[in-house]
C-alpha positions in Angstrom: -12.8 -34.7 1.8 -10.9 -32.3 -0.2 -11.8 -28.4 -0.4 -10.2 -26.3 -3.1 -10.1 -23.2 -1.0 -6.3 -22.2 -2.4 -7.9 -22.6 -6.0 -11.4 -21.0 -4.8 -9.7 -17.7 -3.4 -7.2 -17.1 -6.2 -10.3 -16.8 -8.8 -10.8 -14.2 -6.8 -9.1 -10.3 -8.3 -5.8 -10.7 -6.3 -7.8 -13.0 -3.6 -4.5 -14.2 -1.7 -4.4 -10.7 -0.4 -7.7 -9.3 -0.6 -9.5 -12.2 1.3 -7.6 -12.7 4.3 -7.7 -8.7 4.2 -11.5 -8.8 4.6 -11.5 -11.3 6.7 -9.0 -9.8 9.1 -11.1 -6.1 8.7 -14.5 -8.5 9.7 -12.5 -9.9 12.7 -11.4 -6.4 14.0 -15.1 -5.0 13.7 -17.4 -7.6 15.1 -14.7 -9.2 17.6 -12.1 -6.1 18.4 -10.8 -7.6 21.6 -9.6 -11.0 19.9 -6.0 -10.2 20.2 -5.7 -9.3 23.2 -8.6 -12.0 24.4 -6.0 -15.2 23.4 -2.8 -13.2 23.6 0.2 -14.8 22.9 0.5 -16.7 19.1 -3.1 -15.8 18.6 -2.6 -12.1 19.4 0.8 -12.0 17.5 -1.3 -13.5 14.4 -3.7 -10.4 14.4 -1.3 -7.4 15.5 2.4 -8.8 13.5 1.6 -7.2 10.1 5.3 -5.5 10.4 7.7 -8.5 11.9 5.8 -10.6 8.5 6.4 -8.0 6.1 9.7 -7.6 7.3 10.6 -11.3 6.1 8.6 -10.8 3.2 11.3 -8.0 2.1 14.2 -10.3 3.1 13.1 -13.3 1.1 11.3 -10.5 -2.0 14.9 -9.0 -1.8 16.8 -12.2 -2.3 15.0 -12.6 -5.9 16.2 -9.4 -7.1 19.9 -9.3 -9.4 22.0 -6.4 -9.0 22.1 -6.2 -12.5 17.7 -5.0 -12.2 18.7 -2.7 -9.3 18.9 0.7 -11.8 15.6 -0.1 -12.7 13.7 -0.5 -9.3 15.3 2.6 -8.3 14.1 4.4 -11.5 10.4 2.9 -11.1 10.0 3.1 -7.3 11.4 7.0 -8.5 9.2 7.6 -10.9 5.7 6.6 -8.4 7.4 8.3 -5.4 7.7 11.6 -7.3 4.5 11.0 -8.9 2.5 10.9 -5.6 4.5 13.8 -3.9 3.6 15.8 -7.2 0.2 15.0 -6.5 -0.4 15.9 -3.1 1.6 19.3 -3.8 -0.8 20.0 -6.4 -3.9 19.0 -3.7 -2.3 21.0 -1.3 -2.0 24.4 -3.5 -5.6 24.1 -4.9 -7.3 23.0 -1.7 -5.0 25.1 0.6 -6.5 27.6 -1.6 -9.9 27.1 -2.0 -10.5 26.3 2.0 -7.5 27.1 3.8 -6.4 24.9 6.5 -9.6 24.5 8.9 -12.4 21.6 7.5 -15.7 22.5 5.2 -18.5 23.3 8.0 -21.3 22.4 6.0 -23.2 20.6 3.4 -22.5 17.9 1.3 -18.4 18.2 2.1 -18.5 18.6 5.7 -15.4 17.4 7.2 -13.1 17.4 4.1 -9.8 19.3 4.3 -6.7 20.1 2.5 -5.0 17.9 5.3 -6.8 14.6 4.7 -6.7 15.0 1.0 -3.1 15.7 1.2 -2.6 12.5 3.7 -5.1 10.2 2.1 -3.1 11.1 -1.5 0.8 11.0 0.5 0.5 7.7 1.4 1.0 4.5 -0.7 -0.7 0.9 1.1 2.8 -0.8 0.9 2.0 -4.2 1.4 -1.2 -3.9 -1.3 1.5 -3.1 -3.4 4.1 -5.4 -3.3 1.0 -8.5 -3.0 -0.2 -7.5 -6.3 3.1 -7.1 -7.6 4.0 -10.4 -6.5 0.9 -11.7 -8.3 0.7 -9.6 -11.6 4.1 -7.8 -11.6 8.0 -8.0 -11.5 10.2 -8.7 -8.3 11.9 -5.4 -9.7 8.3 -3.5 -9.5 7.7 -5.2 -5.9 11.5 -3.6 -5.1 9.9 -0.5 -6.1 8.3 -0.2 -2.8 11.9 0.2 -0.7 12.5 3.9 -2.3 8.3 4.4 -2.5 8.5 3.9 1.2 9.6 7.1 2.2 6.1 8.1 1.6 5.0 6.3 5.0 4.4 8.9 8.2 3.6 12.2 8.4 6.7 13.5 6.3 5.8 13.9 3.2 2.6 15.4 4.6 4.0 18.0 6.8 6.5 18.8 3.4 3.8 19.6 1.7 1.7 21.5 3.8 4.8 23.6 4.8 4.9 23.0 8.6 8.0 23.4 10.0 9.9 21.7 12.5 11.3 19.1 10.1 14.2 18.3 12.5 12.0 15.4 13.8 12.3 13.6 10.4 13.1 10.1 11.3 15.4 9.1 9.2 16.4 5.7 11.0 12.9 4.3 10.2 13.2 5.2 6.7 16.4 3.5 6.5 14.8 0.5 8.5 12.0 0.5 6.1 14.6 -0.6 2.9 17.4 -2.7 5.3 15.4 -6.1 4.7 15.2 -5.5 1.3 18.4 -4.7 0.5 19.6 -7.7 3.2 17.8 -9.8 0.9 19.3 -8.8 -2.3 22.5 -9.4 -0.8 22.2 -12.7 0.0 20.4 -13.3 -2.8 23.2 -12.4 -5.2 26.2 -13.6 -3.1 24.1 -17.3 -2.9 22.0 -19.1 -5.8 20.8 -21.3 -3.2 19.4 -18.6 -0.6 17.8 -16.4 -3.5 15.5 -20.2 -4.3 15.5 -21.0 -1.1 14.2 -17.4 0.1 12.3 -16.7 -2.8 9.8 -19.6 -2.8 8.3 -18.2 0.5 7.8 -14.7 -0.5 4.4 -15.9 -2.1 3.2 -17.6 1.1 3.7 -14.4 3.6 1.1 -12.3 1.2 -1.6 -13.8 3.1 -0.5 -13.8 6.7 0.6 -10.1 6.4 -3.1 -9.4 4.6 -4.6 -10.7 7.7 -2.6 -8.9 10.4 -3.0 -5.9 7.7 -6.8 -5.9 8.1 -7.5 -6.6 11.3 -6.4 -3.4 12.0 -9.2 -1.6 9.8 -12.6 -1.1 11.7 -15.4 -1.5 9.1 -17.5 1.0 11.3 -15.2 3.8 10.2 -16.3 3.8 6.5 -19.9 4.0 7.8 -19.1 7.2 9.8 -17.1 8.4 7.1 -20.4 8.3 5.1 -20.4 8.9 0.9 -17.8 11.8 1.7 -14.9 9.1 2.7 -16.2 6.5 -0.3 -15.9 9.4 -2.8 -12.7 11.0 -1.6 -11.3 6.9 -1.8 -12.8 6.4 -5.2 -11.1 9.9 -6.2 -7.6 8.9 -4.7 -7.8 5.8 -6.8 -9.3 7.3 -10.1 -7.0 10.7 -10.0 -3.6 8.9 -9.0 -4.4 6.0 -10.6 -4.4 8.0 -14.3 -1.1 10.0 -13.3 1.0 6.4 -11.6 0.1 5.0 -15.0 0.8 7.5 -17.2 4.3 7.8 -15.0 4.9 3.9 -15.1 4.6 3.6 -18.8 7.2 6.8 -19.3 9.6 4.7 -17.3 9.1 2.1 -19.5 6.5 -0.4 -17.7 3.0 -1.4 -18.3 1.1 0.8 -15.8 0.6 -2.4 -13.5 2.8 -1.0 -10.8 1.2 2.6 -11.3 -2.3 1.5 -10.8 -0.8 -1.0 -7.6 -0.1 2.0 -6.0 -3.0 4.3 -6.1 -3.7 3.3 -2.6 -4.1 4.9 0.8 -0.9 3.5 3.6 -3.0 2.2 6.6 -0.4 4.2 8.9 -2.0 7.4 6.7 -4.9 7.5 9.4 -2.1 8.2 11.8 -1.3 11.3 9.9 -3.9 13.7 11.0 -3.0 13.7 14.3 0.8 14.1 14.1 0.4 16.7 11.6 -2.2 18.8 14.3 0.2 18.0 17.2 3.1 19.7 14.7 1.0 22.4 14.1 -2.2 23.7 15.9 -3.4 25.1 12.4 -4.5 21.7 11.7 -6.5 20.7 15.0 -10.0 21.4 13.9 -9.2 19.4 10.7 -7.3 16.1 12.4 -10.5 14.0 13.8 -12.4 14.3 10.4 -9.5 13.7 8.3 -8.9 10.6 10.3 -12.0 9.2 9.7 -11.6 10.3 5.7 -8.4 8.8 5.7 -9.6 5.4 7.4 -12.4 5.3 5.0 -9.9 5.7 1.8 -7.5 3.1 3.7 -10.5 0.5 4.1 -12.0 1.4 0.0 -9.3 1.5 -1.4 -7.9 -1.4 0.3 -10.7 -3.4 -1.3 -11.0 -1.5 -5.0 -7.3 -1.7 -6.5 -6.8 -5.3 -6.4 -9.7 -5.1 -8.8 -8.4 -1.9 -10.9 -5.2 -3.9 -10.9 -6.6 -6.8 -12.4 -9.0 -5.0 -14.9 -5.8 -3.0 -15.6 -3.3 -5.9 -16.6 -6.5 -7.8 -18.5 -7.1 -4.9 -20.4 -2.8 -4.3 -21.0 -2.2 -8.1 -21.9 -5.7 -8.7 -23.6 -6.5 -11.7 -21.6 -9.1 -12.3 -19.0 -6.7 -14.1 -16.7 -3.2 -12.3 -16.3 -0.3 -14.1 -15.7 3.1 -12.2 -14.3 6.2 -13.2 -16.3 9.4 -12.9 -15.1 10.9 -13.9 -17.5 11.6 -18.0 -16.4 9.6 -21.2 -16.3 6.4 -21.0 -14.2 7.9 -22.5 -11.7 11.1 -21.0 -11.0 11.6 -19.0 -8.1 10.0 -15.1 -8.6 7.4 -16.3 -11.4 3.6 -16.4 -10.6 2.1 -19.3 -11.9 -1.3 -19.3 -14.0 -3.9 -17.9 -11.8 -6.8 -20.2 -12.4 
């Protein structure tokens, strides 16, 4: 007996990676131990989010032409300068209004400059270049390799002024775009590798959206309370206006603007390195981690949806369909989504 659970899960808003996401996020809240219980393939399954997305950059990379690379650099550009803009501006007014220690009371207890700042820094990478791969461009998806300098506590620390920036780690950075551009170079140099690599790039999305969520701990949302749901659904409305507005100057649709009003799941990390850089920040780094958690989880599970609502609205279709420009079949084009 056949089940059409491929055709099922894609009717779903970007489904490939927002399903095994949920799953993944149900796995790591009522079973936490999983990994480590089984251990070896299993384990690797739940915790390998990174090694996956690393081949999903090699074989993404090897559908990009040199001749697009001026504009990925000018889009991933345009979003990267769009979300430091924004948490500078965060930064100034809340830095401002409540100085560097948390609310103590009432209705925003627990909110900070530092986890509006982090939850607003920090772009959900792999969200990104999913949905991308679904509704976008391989040249929107290549935007990601210059947006990822937005991972860590960097851009953070930049714009709350800590010092101390010696410790930037530029090695990772660079890590962060070698597949990527390792891909593009074979790619280009071989017709063969950039068909050959870019017919799996599609069939990572949901592996890495598994190992993605079963780091997220649904209980986290609940302790964040309304406060980490609102702050999410702000992240997403208030950067998801301004990545549009910036995606369209630069000459695309908004698709890629409204991909990336997400929060990085490493952003929950933030906090913490940010306190341990500056004891300013201590009373502020365990609420802002559960904030940020919370935004990480919601808006994990909201853009696919915005995304979708987004490229129906821009295309005037119910179903969107990504073209790249070849036949719905070649390698880098997204066929019809049921």
């Amino acid at each position: 007996m056949q089940i059409a659970i491929k055709r099922t899960i894609e009717r779903i808003p970007g489904g490939m990676m927002v399903v095994p996401l949920a799953a993944g996020a149900v796995m790591a809240t009522v079973a936490p131990h999983t990994a480590t219980f089984f251990g070896s393939f299993t384990g690797a399954l739940f915790t390998g989010a990174l090694p996956i997305l690393a081949v999903f950059y090699v074989c993404l990379g090897a559908t990009i032409r040199v001749e697009s690379l001026p504009r990925v650099l000018r889009r991933g550009g345009v979003l990267f300068a769009t979300k430091l803009m924004l948490g500078v501006v965060a930064g100034v007014v809340l830095g401002h209004l409540i100085g560097e220690r948390p609310v103590a009371s009432g209705w925003f207890a627990g909110l900070s400059t530092l986890a509006v700042v982090a939850a607003v820094n920090n772009t959900n990478g792999g969200l990104y270049m999913a949905l991308m791969q679904q509704f976008g461009t391989p040249e929107e998806a290549g935007a990601y390799s210059l947006m990822s300098f937005e991972s860590g506590p960097f851009l953070t620390m930049v714009t709350l002024g800590i010092v101390g920036l010696s410790a930037f780690p530029w090695p990772a950075l660079v890590g962060g775009i070698l597949p990527l551009a390792i891909g593009v170079v074979l790619g280009n140099i071989d017709r063969d590798l950039r068909e050959f690599l870019g017919r799996a790039a599609a069939t990572l999305i949901p592996f890495f959206a598994f190992a993605l969520g079963a780091t997220l701990d649904l209980h986290r949302v609940w302790q964040a309370g309304l406060l980490g749901v609102a702050l999410a659904l702000g992240v997403l409305v208030v950067s998801g206006v301004a990545l549009i507005i910036a995606d369209r100057l630069a000459g695309g649709t908004g698709t890629a603007g409204i991909a990336a009003a997400s929060t990085a799941g490493n952003g929950a990390a933030v906090p913490a390195i940010v306190a341990a850089a500056n004891p300013a920040y201590a009373a502020a780094a365990g609420p802002a981690t559960i904030l940020v958690a919370a935004c990480v989880i919601v808006t994990a599970l909201t853009v696919p949806f915005a995304t979708v609502w987004w490229v129906g609205r821009v295309r005037g279709k119910k179903t969107p369909v990504a073209d790249h420009g070849g036949p719905p079949d070649a390698p880098g084009s997204i066929s019809p989504v049921p």
